[in-house]
N, C-alpha and C positions, 0 to 999 in steps of 0.2 A: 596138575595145573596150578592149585595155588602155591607148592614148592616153588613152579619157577617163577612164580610171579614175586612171591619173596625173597628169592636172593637177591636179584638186581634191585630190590628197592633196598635190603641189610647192607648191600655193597654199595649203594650211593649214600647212603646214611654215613656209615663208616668212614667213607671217603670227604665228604660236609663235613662230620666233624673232623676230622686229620686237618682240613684246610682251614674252617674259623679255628681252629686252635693256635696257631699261625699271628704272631701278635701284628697289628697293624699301625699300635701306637706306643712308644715308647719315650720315657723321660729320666731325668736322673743327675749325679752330680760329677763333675769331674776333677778329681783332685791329684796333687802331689804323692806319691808313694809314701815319700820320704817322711813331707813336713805337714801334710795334710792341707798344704793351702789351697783354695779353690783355683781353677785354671781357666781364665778366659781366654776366648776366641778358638777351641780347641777344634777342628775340622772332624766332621762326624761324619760319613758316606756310607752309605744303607744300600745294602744287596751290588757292591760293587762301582756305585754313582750312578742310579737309578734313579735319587733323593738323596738330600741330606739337610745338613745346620750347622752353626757353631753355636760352642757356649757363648755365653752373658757375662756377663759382667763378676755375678755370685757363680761361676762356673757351671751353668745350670743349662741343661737341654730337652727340648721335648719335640719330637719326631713324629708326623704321621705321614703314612705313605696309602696309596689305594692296593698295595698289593700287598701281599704277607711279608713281614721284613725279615728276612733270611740271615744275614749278616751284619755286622756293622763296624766299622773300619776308623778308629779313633788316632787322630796322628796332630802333633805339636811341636814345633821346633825345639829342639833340646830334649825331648824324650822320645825312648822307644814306640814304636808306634802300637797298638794291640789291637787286634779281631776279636770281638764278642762275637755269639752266636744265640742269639737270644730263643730261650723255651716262652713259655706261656706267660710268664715277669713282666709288665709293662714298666717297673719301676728298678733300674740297671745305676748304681754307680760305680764307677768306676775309677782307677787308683792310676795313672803316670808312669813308669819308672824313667829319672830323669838319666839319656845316655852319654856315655863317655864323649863319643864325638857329635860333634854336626855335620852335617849332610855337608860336600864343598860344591863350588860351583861346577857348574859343567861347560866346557869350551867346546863348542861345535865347529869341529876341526875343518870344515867346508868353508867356513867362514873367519874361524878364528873368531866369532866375537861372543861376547858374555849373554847367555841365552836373556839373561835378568834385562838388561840394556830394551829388546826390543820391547817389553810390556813396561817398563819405565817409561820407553818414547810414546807409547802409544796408547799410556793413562794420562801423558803431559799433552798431548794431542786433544784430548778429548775433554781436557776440564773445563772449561767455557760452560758445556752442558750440563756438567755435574755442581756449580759454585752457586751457595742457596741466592747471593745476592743479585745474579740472571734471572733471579725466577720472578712473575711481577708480582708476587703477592704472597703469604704462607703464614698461618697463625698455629698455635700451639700450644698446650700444657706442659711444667714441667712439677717433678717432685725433687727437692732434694734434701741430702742428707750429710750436712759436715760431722764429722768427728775428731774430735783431739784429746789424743792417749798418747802412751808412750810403751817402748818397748825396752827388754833388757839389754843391755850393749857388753854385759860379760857371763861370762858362768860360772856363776856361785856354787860350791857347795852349800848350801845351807839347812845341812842335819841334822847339824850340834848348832843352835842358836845359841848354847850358851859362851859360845868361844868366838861371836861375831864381836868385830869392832863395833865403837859408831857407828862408823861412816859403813859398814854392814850393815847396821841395824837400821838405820837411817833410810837403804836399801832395802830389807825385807819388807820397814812398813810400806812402802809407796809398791812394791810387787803385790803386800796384800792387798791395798787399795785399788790398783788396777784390776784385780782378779773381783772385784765389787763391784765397778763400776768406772765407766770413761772419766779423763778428767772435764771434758766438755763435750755438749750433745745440742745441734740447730737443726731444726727440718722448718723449710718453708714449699709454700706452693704458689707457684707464678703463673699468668697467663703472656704469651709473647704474642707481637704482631708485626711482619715489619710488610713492607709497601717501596716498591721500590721509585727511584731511585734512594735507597741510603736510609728511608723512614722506619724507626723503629720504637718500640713501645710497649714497654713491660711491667703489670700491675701483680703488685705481690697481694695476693687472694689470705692468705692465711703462713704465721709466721711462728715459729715455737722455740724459748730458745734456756737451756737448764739455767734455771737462778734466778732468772725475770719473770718477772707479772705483768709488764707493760713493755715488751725490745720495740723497738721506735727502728729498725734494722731486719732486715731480713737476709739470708745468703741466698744468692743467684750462681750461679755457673757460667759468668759470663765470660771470664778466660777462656775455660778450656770452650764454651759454645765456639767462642768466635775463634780458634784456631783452626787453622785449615790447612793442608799441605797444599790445598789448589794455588794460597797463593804465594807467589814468589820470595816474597818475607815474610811469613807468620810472626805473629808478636804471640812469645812463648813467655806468660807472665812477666811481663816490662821486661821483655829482652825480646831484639830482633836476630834470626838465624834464617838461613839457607833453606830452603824448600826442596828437600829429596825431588821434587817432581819441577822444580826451576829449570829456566833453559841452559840447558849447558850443566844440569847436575851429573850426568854421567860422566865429565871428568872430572870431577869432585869430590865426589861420594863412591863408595866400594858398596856395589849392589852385590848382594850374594840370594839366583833360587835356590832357597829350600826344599820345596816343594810344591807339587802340583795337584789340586784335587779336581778331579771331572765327576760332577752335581749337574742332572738332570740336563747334560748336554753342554754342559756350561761351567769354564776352567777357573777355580780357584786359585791364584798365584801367590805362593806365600815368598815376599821377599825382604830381606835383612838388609841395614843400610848403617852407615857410618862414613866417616869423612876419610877420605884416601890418606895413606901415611907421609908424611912431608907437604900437604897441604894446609895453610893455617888461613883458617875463615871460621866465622860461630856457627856452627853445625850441631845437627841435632843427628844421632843413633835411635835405633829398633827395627820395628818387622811393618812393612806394608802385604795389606792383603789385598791382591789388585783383579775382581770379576773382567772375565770377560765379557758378558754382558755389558756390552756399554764401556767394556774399561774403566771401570770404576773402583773407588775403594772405598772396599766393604767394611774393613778392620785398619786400625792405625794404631799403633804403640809408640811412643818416642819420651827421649829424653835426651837432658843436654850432654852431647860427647865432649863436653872439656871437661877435665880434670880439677878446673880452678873452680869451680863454681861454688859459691859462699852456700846455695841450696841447694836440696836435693829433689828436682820435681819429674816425676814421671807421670805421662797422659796414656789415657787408652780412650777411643772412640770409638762406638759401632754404628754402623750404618745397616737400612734396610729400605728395599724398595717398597714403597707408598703409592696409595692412589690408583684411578686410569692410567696415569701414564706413568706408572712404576718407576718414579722419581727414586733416585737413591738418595735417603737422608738421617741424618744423624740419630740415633734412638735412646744412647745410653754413653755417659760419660763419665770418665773416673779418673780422679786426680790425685796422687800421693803426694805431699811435700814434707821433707824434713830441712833441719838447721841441721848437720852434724855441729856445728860450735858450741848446740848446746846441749846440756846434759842436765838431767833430775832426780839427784839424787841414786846414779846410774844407770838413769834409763834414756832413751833418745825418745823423747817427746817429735811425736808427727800428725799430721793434719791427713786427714782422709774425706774428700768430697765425691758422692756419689749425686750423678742425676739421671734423670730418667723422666723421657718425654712421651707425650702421648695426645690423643686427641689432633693429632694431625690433619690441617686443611690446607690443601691447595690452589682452592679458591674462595677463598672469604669476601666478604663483602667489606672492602675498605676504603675508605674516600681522607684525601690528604688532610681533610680537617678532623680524623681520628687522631692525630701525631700533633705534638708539641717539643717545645725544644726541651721539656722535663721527659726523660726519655727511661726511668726508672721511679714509681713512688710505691707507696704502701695503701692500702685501705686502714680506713680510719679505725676499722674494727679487725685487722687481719690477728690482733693478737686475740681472741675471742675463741678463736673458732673450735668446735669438738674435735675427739679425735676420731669418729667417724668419718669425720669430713676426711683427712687423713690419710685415712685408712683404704678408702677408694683407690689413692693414686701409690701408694705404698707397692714395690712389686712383692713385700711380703711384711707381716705383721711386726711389732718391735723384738728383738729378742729379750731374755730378761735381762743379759747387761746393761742395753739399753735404756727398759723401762727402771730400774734401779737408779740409772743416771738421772734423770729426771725427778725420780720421789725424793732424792740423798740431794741433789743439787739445789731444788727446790726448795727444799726446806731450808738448809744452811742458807741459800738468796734472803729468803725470808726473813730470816733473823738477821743478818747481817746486813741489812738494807741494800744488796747488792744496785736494784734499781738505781736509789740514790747515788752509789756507786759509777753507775755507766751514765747520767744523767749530769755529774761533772766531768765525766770525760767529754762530751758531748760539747758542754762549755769551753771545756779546754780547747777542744777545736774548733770553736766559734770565735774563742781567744773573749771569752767574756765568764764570769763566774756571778752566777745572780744571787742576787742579797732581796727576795721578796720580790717585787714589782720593779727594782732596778738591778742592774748588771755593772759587773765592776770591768771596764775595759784594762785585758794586760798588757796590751804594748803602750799604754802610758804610762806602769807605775817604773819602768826603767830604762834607759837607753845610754848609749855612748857612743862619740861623736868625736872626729877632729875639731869641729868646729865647739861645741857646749860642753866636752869632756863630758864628766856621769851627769845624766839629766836623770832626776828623780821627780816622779807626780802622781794623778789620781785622774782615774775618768770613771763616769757613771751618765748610763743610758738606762733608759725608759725598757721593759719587756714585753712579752706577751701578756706575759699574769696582770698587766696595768690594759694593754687594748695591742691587739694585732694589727691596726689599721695608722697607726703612729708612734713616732718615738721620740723624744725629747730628750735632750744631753747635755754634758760640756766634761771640760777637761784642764788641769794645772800642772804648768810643770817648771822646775827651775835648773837650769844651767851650771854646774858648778865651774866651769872655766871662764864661761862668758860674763856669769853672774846675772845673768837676766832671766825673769820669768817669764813664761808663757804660758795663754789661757785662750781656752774657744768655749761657743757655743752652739751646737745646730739639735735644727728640730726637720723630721721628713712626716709625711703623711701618703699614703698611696689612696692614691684616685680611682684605678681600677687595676684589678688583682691580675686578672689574666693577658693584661699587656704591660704590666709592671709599671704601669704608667707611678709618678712619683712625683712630690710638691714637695723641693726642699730648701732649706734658710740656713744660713752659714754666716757665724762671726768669730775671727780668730785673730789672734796678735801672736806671730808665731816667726819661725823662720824659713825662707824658700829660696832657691837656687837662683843666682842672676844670671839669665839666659838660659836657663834649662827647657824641658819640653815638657808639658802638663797633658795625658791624652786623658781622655773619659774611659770608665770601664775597663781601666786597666787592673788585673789583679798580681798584688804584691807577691813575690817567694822571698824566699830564704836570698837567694843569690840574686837576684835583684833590686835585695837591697843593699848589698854593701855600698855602693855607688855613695848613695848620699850621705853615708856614715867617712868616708874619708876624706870628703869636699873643706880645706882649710879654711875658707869664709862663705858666707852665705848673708842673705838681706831680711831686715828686720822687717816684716810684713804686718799690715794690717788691712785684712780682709773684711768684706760685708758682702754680701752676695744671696741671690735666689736662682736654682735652676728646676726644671723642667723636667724629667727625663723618663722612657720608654720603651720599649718593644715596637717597632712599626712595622716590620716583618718578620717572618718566622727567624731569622736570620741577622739581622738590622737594630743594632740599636744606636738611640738616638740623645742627645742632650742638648738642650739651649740653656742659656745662663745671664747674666748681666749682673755684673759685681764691679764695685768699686776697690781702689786698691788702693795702699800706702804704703812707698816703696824708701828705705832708708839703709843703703848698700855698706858694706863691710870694706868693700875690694875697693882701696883707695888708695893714691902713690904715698899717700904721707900721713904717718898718727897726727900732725898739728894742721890738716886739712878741713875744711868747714864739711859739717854734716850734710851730704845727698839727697836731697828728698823729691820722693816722682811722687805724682798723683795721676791714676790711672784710673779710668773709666773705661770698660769692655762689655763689647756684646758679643758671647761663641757660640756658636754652630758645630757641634761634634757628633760622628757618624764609627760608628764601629762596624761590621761586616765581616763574621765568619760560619763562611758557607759549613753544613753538617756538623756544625758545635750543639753537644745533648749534656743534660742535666741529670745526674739523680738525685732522687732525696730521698733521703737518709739522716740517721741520726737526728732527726730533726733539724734539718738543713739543707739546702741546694748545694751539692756538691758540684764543680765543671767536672767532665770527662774528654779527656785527650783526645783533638780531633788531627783527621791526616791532610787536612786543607790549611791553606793559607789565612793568614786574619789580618783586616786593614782597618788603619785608622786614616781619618781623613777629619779635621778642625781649620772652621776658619774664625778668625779672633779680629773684631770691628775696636780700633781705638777711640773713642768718642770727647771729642774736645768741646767742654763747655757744657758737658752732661755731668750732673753729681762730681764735679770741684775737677773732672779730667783737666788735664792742661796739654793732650797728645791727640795728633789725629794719624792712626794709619791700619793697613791692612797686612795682616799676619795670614799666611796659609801652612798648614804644615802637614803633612803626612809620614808613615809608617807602615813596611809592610813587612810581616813575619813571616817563614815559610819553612818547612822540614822538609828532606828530599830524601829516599832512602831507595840506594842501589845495590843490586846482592851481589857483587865485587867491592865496592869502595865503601860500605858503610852507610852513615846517614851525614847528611848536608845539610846545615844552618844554616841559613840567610835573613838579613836582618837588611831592608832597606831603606834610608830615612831621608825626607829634604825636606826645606820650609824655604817660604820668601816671608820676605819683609818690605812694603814700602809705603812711604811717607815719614814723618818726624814720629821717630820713634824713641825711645830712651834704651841705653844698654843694656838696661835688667829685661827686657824684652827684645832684645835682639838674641842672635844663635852664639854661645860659646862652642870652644871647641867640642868637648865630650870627653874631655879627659879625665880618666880615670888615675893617672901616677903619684901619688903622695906618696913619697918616698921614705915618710915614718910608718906607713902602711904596705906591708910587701904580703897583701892578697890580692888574688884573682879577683875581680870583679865581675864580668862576665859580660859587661857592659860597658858600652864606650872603647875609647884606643887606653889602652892598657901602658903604653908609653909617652902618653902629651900630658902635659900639667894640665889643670883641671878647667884656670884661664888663659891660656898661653894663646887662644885662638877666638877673636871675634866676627861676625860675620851677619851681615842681613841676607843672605843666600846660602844654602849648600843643600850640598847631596854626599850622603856616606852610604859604603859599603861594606858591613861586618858578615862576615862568612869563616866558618870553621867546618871540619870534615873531622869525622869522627871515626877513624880505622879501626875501632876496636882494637880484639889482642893480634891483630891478623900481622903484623911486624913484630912483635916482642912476645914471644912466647916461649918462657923459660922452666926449669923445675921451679926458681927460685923467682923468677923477676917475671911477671904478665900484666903488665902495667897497660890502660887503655891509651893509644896516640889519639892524640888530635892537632892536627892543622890549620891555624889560624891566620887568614889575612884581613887588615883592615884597611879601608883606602876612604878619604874625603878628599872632597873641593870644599870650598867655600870663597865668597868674595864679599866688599863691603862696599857702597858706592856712596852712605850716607857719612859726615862728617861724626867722630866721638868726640866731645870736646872734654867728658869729664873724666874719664882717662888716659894718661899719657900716649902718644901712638909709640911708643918703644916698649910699652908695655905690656902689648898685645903682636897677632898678626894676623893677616884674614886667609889662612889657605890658600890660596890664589893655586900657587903652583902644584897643587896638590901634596897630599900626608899619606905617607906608605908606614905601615910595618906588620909583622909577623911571627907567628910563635909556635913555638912547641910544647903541648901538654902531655904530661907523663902523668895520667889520674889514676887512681886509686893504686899506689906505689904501696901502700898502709890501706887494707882493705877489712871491713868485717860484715855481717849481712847484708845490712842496708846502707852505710854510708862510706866514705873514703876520701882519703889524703893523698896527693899528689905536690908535684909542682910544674910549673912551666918559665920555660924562657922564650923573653919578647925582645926583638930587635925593630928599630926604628931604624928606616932607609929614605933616599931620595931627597929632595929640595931641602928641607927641614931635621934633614939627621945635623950630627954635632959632630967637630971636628974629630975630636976623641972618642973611639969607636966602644972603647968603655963605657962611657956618658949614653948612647945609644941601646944598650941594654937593660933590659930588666928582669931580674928572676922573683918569681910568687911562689906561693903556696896554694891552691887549689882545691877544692874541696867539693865532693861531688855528694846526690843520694843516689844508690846503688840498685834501688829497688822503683 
């Protein structure tokens, strides 16, 4: 009796164990054969597609199933696929071998069409549901981690060191140095928020960066975050391109399935993408992995498919369902960029950004008055923090090259004051270099000018290190053409901090455009200033004034002013003519208005960030006869409106639209000139104004203009040799004059009336290198106002663009 009671209990023991022996959970790494490198998004399917996962980011996977896992099915575009069979190992890597061919498509001969097409249309169907910014609400952690090292770009022997060149040897140290440590090493840690519509807000928690004691900067992930294939133009690091998932990409783009994995009922699509042959648009190439579940994409690889491109960037994104309602959203990002132009010493120096998000909520609690228009800052203490803190969000601890870069970096920081170091870079982009408690302004100590030839001076303002709350200044400068000096003074104080509200006073004896347009809160560039640099005469001003100015809505800023003015004009018919002199008394009113305009700060600075809305100005200007020595009564209105337009056939659209009236007795240096840009000792682009009318050729108490340029990219010229950017330029005014000029000739001037045509062609970055480029363009003048000699109607520039 007890025999038999023993065997079926030895035979169910036996058989228990046979089955927990049966591993349930499994992890590991998956690499290249060949090169050993780690392989992300590599499809993993367990007991046949039962379960499964892809690798990470660091190649890395970890599996658990509720049933014993039997099999496991490892497959990646470009390599052999392999079957493990796992024993009792929970911990399985596995090695690649990359194959000769790729899979081709397959044409389902019923239909004829490309199987890829229907999960194409039918991820581009479904993005609406999947785009974070539908969603009303979503906050976040992230860690991230830059690095910049470089790699070998030839293959040395180097066994006999004693028979290297220099420029070998020059080589071996910097391979031994890389083999020590990276050349640069940042991790920070962010908290995000955004709110929808469009509110976003992101506080960097702790910031670390090799060579610094105090970085005033931290690195975010905000390219590759905000790229998306859901929408139609992704901005793929300051470049806009084609969205594989845009309407109408399938005749565009050459979709290639790969392959298919069925995971727990539910079909993994792996599909390959690039721009169809004899198509020319800025298109982006790699591999979508597109779930069924939702139609969603889970995995994203891409990079830019031209050939010309001065950088070399590729992205990878993973996605993961979240939450109740198993939102797919982004969890891991990874960005490589190189310069091929440059080189170190034989190495190609590249930038590697890793992030990794966590703490996902789908419902937080967020009320609009969480959001400001500073839409990135630091904490006051982020550089503080331990490396425990760290360590938390790290998906794995430093390795020692790592920690090496930081002991080696740090220390040379140290001694070599690198701080100090980034602390007048900082200035340098402030365009101020501080001497103690005051700062030296540089765009006073040089300038050149049609008008003053080399103007040389000095400006010095008031800093922090003196009070945060005001700042005191002036400035001298002298003319060497005109021989005149020029000198100001102002001082600002802020009233309150978080509406920028601001008390400020103004005295200058300088020079300013007769008939030009003054808006508030306009910020200066590179290319927006040539304008005033080519203008042949200009009026000798003497300013005094006090303005107001603010924040009044999120969105909304504001300035009131009242200044007296002393106006003594250049542009006169005759050297032996008696001196001009206005005396002007004004009261403005100016209104700025750009909806979803965000700030970072950084650097120790409010930095603007590129918005995709429109921005308008809107001043109205009271002449006041009989107040502080005025001797003019009239009213000036003027507006301004900017706008970008970006279509995934034709490119991006410029438009610039401007008018002003003027009425009552007004003086010319306050009425509209043309906007002419042509000085013909100056053959640049200006980028502003008609590019063909002299600068007075046109006077006017009324108009309206229309600048508009279309920006084809390379989508017309794309050569081995020649991929120069087109742009399309038209510019059109009215204007009319109803008030009498008496102090200029009327043969001297004309008022638009019949309207001002012309148009151009830009050939930019013809001479191109990372970030900047050379071009030129030709402008013709047409209609009422062209010249009889069709020559005379032309103008050709030089052009000059930033690249980046």
């Amino acid at each position: 009796m007890l025999q038999k009671l023993l065997l079926p209990v030895l035979f169910f023991i036996l058989v228990s164990s046979a089955v927990f022996a049966q591993v349930r959970s499994v992890r590991g790494v998956v690499r290249d054969a060949q090169t050993n490198e780690k392989l992300a998004f590599v499809s993993i399917a367990a007991n046949e597609g039962e379960t499964g996962t892809t690798t990470n980011l660091e190649g890395q996977y970890q599996l658990r199933h509720n049933k014993p896992i039997r099999s496991l099915r490892f497959s990646y575009v470009g390599y052999a696929p392999q079957v493990i069979y796992p024993d009792s190992s929970e911990n399985i890597d596995v090695y690649l071998k990359p194959s000769a061919a790729q899979l081709q498509e397959v044409i389902v001969r019923g239909s004829g069409e490309n199987p890829a097409h229907r999960v194409i249309r039918l991820a581009s169907q479904n993005k609406e549901r999947h785009q974070l910014e539908n969603l009303p609400a979503y906050t976040y952690r992230t860690y991230n981690k830059l690095i910049l090292t470089a790699t070998d770009v030839r293959d040395l022997d180097l066994s006999d060191t004693l028979q290297l060149s220099p420029q070998d040897s020059s080589y071996l140290k910097m391979r031994q140095l890389l083999d020590k440590q990276h050349l640069f090493l940042m991790e920070s840690i962010t908290d995000y928020a955004y709110l929808r519509p469009g509110k976003t807000k992101e506080t960097i928690l702790a910031t670390r960066v090799s060579g610094l004691q105090q970085p005033s900067f931290g690195v975010v992930a905000a390219e590759a975050r905000d790229f998306s294939v859901y929408d139609n133009m992704p901005v793929f690091f300051g470049k806009r391109y084609l969205s594989p998932l845009s309407p109408g990409s399938t005749r565009k783009y050459d979709f290639v399935l790969q392959e298919a994995n069925v995971i727990n009922g539910d079909t993994t699509f792996v599909i390959s993408f690039k721009p169809e042959a004899g198509k020319n648009f800025e298109g982006l190439q790699g591999l979508l992995y597109i779930n069924s579940d939702g139609w969603a994409v889970q995995n994203v690889l891409a990079q830019s498919a031209a050939d010309d491109d001065k950088r070399g960037i590729k992205l990878q994104q993973r996605y993961e369902q979240v939450g109740q309602r198993q939102q797919w959203f982004p969890t891991e990002l990874d960005v490589e960029i190189t310069v091929p132009q440059l080189s170190l010493k034989g190495h190609q120096p590249y930038g590697h950004l890793r992030t990794y998000i966590t703490n996902i909520n789908l419902n937080p609690n967020l009320q609009k008055s969480d959001f400001s228009v500073v839409a990135l800052q630091q904490k006051a203490d982020a550089h503080l923090q331990s490396d425990s803190f760290y360590q938390q969000f790290r998906p794995d601890s430093l390795t020692a090259l790592e920690q090496r870069t930081y002991q080696r970096l740090d220390s040379v920081g140290k001694a070599d004051k690198l701080d100090r170091t980034i602390r007048v870079m900082e200035y340098l982009m402030a365009k101020q270099i501080p001497i103690g408690p005051v700062s030296l302004d540089l765009p006073r100590l040089f300038k050149v000018s049609a008008f003053e030839g080399v103007r040389l001076g000095i400006g010095l303002h008031t800093n922090a290190l003196l009070s945060e709350r005001f700042t005191i200044g002036g400035y001298w400068g002298y003319g060497f053409r005109d021989e005149e000096e020029k000198y100001g003074a102002d001082a600002a104080f802020i009233l309150h901090k978080p509406s920028e509200l601001q008390l400020t006073g103004t005295y200058y004896k300088d020079v300013t455009e007769p008939g030009g347009r003054r808006f508030p809160f306009q910020r200066k560039s590179l290319l927006s200033d040539f304008r005033p640099a080519i203008l042949p005469d200009l009026t000798y001003t003497e300013h005094k004034g006090v303005a107001l100015s603010g924040r009044l809505l999120r969105y909304l800023q504001a300035q009131t002013q009242l200044r007296q003015e002393e106006h003594m004009p250049t542009l006169i018919p005759a050297a032996d003519a008696p001196q001009l002199v206005y005396h002007l008394s004004e009261a403005v009113v100016g209104l700025r208005y750009a909806y979803g305009e965000k700030y970072m700060q950084q650097f120790n600075q409010v930095i603007p960030i590129s918005s995709d809305y429109p921005v308008l100005w809107l001043q109205y200007t009271r002449g006041i006869k009989g107040l502080l020595e005025g001797n003019y009564s009239y009213n000036r209105y003027d507006l301004k409106l900017r706008a970008d337009l970006r279509h995934r056939t034709f490119g991006e659209s410029s438009f610039t639209l401007a008018g002003g009236l003027v009425n009552g007795n007004a003086p010319f240096v306050r009425l509209y000139n043309g906007y002419g840009s042509n000085n013909p000792d100056y053959k640049v682009y200006t980028g502003e104004g008609f590019e063909t009318m002299r600068p007075y050729e046109f006077f006017s108490d009324r108009y309206a203009a229309l600048f508009f340029s279309q920006n084809f990219g390379k989508r017309f010229l794309r050569t081995s040799f020649f991929k120069p950017d087109v742009v399309a330029v038209t510019n059109i005014g009215f204007g009319d004059l109803e008030q009498t000029i008496t102090d200029l000739p009327q043969e001297q001037f004309s008022t638009m009336s019949k309207g001002f045509y012309e148009s151009g062609l830009l050939l930019n970055n013809v001479i191109s290198s990372t970030f900047s480029g050379i071009g030129i363009g030709a402008f013709y003048r047409y209609g009422p106002y062209s010249f009889n000699d069709p020559k005379d109607n032309l103008r050709i520039k030089m052009t000059l663009s930033i690249a980046f």
